[in-house]
N, C-alpha and C positions, 0 to 999 in steps of 0.2 A: 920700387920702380926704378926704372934703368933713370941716371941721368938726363938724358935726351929728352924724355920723357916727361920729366920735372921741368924743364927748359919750354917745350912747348906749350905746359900749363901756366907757366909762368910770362910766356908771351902771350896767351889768352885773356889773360887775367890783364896783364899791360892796356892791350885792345880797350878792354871794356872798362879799365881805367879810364884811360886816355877822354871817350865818347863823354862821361860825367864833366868834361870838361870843356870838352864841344858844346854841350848843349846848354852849359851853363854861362854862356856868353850873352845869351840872348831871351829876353822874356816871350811868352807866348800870349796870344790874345783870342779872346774868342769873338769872331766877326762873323758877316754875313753870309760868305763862302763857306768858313768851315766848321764855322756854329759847336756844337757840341762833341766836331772830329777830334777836336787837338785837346783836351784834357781828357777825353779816350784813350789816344794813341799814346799820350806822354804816361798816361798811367798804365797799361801795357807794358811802355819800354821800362817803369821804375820797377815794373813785375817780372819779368823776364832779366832784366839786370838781378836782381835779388835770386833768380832762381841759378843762374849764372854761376853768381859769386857762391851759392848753398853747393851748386854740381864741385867746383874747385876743390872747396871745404870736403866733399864728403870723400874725392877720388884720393886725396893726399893721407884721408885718416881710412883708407879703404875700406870705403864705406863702399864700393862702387856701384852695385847693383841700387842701391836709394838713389846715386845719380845717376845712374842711365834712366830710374822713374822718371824723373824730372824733364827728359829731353822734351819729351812729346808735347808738354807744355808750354817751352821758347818753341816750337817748330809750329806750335796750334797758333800761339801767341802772337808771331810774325803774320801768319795766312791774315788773323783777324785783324790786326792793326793794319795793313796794307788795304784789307776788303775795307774796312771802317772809314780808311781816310782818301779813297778814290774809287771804291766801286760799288760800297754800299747807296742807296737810296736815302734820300732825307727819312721818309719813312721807317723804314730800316732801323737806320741808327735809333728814331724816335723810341722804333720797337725795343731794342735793346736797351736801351735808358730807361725806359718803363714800365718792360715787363721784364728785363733780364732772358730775351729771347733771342735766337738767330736760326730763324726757320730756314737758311738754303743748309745744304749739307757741304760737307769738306772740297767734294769733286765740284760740284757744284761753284763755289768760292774758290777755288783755285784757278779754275777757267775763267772767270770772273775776272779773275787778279792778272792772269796772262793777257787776257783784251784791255783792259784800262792799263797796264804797264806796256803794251806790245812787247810782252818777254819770248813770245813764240808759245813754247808747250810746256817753258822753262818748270814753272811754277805747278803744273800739273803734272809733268813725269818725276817732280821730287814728291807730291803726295802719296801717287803708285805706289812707285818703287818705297818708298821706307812707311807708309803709316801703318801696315800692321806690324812692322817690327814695334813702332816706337809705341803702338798700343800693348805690344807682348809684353816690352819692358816696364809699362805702367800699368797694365793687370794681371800682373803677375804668369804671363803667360810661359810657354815654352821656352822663348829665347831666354829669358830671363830663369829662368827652374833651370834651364840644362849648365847656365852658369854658375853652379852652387856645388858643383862637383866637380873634382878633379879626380878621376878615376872612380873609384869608389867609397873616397873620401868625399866627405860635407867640406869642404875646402874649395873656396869662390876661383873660379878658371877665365878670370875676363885678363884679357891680353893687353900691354903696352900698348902695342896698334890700334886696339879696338877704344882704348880712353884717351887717345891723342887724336885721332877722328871724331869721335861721339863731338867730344868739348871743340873741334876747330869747326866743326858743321854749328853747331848751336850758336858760337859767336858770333860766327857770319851769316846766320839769322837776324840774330839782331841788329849785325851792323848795315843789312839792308833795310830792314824797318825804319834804322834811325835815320837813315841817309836818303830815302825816301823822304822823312818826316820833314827832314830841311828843306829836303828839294819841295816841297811842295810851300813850304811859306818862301821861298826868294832868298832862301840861306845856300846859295850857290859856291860860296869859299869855304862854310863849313862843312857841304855834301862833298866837295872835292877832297877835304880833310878825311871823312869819313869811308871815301871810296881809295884813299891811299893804303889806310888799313885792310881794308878788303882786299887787298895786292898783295898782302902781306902774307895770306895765305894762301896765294896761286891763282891759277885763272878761278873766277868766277864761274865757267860752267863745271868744272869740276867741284867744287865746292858746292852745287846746289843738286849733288846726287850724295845720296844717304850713303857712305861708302860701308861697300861689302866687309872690309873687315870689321864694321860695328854690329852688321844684324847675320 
């Protein structure tokens, strides 16, 4: 990998440092409001961090195609922690806590997530547009098969561009999730903390479109 390359995994990596630090300022409590939301959400964000730091791990010992599986996981992982902790139903959650179920579907909870956030369509033209790539690359699909060649060689063809994209969209998944998470208990210095990060990788609507050089 070219330099530059190494430099913006290694500012990803910084990012999602950093957040373990934010969040560890302050304890969480389960109360009346958000009952069983916020030991959800935090376990979530402790899962999607771990997948995170495995994508990092895997792109540097090119392993790449194992983390591009992974993406779809922090991108599933954000939808649910946002629906969990503003737009799901008491029920709902109850459901998922005790049968391990979430009867709406992806489009479904994404439009969900754009009315309880007022993000506009934000959060539904990033499912569109990238959830069958990021299913190809976690079932083995095409996108992922046509990566395993380079000509006619078995020799993996996934591009600088495509692993400096893939890994700065998935950070800034999370660092919405987590920046949500605060804003929603009255952690308004650490969601400003968390939304400078997010600056850090350019405007916000560009960042919440699955960019063409990864699928």
């Amino acid at each position: 990998m070219m330099i530059k390359v190494r430099e913006r995994l290694a500012k990803a990596e910084a990012a999602i440092q950093a957040t373990k630090l934010i969040l560890g300022r302050n304890s969480y409590t389960v109360d009346a409001t958000t009952r069983l939301r916020t030991p959800l959400v935090i376990g979530l964000i402790s899962q999607l961090i771990e997948h995170h730091e495995a994508m990092l791990l895997l792109i540097m010992k090119d392993m790449t195609g194992s983390a591009f599986a992974l993406a779809r996981s922090i991108v599933e992982g954000m939808y649910r922690g946002l629906w969990i902790d503003r737009g799901a139903s008491d029920s709902e959650v109850d459901r998922f806590v005790e049968k391990d179920e979430i009867e709406i579907g992806m489009s479904a909870m994404a439009k969900a997530i754009d009315a309880v956030y007022d993000s506009g369509r934000s959060f539904s033209d990033l499912k569109r547009r990238s959830w069958d790539a990021l299913n190809s690359y976690t079932h083995n699909g095409m996108l992922q098969l046509g990566r395993r060649f380079t000509k006619t060689e078995a020799k993996t063809a996934y591009t600088d561009a495509q692993r400096s994209e893939i890994m700065e969209t998935v950070t800034t998944c999370i660092l919405i999730l987590i920046g949500s998470f605060l804003e929603r208990r009255g952690l308004l210095k650490e969601r400003d903390e968390i939304d400078q990060l997010i600056t850090a990788y350019g405007p916000l609507s560009r960042r919440l479109n699955m960019p063409q050089e990864a699928i």
